[in-house]
N, C-alpha and C positions, 0 to 999 in steps of 0.2 A: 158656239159663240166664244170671241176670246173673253179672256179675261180683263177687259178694256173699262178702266173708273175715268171719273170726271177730273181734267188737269189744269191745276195750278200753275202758273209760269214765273219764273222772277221778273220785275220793272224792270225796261230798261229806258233807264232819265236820257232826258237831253238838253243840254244847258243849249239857250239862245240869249240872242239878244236884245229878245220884250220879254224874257220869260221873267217869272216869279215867287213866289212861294206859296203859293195856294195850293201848290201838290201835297205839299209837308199841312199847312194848317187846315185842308177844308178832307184832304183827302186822308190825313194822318201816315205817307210815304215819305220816309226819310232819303234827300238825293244829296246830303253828303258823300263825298266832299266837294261836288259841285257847287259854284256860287249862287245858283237860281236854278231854277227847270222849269223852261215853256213848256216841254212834252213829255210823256211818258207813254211809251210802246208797248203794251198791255199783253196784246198775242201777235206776234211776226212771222212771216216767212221770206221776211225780206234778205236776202243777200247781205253778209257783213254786220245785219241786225236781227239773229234768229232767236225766238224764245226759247227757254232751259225752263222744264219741267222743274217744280220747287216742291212737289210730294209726291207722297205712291211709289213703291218699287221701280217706275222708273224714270223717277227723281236725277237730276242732273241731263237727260235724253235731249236734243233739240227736233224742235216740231219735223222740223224735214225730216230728221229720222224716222219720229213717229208716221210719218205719213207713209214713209220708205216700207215700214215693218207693216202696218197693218192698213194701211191701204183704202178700201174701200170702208170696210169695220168701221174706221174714224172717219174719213169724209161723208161716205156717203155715196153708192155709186155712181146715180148720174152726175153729182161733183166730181169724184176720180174718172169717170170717163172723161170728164170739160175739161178738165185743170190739171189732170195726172198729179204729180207729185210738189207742185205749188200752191200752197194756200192762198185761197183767192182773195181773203179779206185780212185787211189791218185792223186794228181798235186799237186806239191813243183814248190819252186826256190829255188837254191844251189849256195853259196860264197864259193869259195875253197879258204882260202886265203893263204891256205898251202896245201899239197898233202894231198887226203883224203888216206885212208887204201886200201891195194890192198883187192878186194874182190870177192866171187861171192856169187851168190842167187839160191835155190833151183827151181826145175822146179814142176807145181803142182803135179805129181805123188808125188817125195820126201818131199814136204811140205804138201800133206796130211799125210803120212805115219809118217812122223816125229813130224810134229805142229798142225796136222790138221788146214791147213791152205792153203791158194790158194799160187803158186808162186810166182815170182816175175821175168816177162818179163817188160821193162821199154825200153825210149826211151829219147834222149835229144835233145834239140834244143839249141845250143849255143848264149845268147844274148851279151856276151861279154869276149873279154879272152886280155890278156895283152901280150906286145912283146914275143915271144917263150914260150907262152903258149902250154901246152900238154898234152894229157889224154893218157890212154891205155886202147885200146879195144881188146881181144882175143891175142892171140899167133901172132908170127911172122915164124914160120916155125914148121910142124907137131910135136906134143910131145905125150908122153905116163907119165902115174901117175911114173913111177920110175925115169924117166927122170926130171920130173915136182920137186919130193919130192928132187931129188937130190942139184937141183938150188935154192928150199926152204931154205934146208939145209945148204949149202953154201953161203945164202948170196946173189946168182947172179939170182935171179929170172929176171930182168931188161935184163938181155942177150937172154932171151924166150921173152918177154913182145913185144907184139906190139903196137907203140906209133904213134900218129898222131898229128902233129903241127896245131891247131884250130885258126878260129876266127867269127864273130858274122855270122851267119846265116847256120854255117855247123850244120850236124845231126846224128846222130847217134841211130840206133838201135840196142837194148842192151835183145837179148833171155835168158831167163833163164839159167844159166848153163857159160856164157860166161865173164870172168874174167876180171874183169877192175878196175879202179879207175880213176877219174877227177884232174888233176894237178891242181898245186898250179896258182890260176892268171886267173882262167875260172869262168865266171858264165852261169847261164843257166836255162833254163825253163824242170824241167820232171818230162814225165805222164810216169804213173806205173801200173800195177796190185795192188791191193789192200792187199798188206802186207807189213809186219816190219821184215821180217826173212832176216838176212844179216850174211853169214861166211864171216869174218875178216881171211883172210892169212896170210899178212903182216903188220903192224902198223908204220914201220921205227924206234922202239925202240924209240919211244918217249914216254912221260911222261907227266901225267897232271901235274895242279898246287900243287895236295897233293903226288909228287912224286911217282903214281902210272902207269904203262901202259894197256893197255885196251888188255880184252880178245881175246884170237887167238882160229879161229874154227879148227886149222888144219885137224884133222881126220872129222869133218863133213862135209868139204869142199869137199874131194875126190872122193868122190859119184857123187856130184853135177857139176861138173870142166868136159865141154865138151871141150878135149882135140885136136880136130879137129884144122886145119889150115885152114882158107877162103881167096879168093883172096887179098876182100875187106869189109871195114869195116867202112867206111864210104857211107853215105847214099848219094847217086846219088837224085835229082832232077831237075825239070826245073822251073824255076822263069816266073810266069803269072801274068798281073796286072787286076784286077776288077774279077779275076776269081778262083777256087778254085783251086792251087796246090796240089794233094796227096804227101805226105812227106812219111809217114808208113801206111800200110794194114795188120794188121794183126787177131787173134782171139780174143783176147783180145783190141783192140782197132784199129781204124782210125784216123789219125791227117793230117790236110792238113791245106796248110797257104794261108792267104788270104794278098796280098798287096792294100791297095786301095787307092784311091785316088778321087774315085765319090761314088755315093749310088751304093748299091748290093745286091737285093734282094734274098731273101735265101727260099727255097721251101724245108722240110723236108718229105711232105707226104708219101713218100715212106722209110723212115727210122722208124724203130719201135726203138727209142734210145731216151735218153738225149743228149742235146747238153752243152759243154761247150765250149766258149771260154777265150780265155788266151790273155790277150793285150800285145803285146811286145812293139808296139812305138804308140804314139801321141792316139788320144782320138776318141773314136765311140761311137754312139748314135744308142743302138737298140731299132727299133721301132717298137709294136705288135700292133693287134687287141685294147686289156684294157689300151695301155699307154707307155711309152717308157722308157729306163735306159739308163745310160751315163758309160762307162768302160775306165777307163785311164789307161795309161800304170802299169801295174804290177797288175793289178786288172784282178778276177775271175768271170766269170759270168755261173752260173747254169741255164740251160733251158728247162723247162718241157719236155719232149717230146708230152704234149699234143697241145703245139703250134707247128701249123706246117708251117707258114707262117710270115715272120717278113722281114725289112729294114735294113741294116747296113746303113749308114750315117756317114763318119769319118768329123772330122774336118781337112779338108787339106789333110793331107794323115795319113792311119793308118796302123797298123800290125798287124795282128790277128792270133793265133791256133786256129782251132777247131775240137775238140774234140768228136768222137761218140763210139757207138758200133754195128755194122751190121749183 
């Protein structure tokens, strides 16, 4: 077995133009000397935006590396047989501290065709939204594209939109194809598939600082825009303490949450995956075989797949995602 521990990575910020500072006061990450930060990149392997190892011997590495050096060890085999040497998931935090863009995201058939590029099926877990906070997930009553272009068109896109009033621990799973955007006054923790392809519908005619407004995909969007009406659109689960909650199952990813409040021993033998978890509240100490790491709230932690055995240990009580592929 190598010598493979669980990996830390540095933030990397992203200043926008709804963004705000909930990163700095909810999550205690400093994005000096940026003016705000909508997002922060948690674990990458995206091109141009790769994570750097922040402990352990090989401290300063980027994930591609890692992935390059040890291969199946870290992902996972049947992940390194899928995926080879791209990491197939993203994990951000997002500060809306304005309404972000309405938008949606291609599904992998259209993003290989188009970008050659994997989809983007994504899921959120709300850590914090403010009085009548709201997002919009999918449609509110069945639509067709001439219907849809029509309320484009005009201005009343919001009269189709279906919106749901949030607050910290609702969830939301978000299929490729299914139109949304996250209101102004929400933050939140989300895992994605591993790409950058985003059609922008709507923007609100706003402007940056050099009086310009950002690109609209309209005609590439309408390929992508599953039109469909669902009953429900917010993610149903059941709250379990010391034990693992399923939140999302799906092809692209598993996230279930853990609340604790004692040690919790974790058994992965049967998962051929990486583990991440995601801390949302108070501080865990995981402990393996070679040694243990401590993950405080807002903090990432990357886990071989070749450990298959470890302790959580919170101090007092904690909150955790975690993250696989099955």
């Amino acid at each position: 077995m190598s010598n493979l521990y669980p990996f830390k990575f540095k933030t990397i910020f992203k200043d926008k133009i709804w963004g705000g500072d909930k990163i700095k006061t909810l999550l205690h990450k400093d994005f000096a000397p940026l003016p705000n930060c909508g997002e922060t990149w948690e674990i990458s392997g995206v091109k141009g935006n790769v994570s750097v190892v922040s402990n352990g011997f090989l401290m300063q590495k980027t994930l591609p590396e890692l992935i390059a050096t040890f291969k199946s060890d870290l992902l996972g085999s049947k992940v390194y047989e899928k995926f080879g040497e791209e990491f197939p998931l993203l994990i951000k935090f997002i500060d809306a501290n304005d309404d972000l863009s309405i938008q949606v995201h291609p599904d992998d058939n259209l993003a290989q065709e188009r970008h050659n590029s994997f989809g983007k099926t994504e899921m959120w877990y709300i850590l914090q939204a403010d009085e009548q906070a709201r997002l919009n997930a999918g449609f509110n009553q069945p639509v067709n594209e001439a219907m849809y272009l029509q309320h484009l068109q005009n201005n009343t896109l919001d009269q189709i939109l279906n919106f749901e009033n949030v607050s910290a621990g609702d969830v939301f799973f978000l299929p490729a194809g299914r139109v949304h955007y996250i209101g102004k006054g929400v933050c939140l923790a989300e895992i994605q598939q591993t790409s950058d392809i985003t059609y922008r519908i709507y923007d609100f005619d706003r402007k940056d600082d050099q009086g310009n407004t950002r690109e609209l995909h309209t005609e590439q969007a309408l390929a992508a825009i599953d039109y469909h009406f669902y009953d429900n659109y917010k993610t149903q689960y059941e709250q379990k303490q010391n034990e693992s909650a399923t939140l999302v199952k799906c092809q692209y990813f598993t996230t279930n949450l853990l609340n604790l409040d004692k040690n919790l021993l974790r058994d992965y033998i049967n998962i051929d995956s990486f583990v991440i978890f995601i801390a949302l509240e108070g501080a865990t100490v995981l402990e393996y075989e070679q040694g243990n790491v401590t993950m405080e709230k807002g903090e990432c932690i990357l886990v071989p797949a070749c450990l298959k055995h470890f302790n959580l240990k919170p101090h007092a009580t904690a909150k955790l995602l975690e993250v696989y592929i099955e």
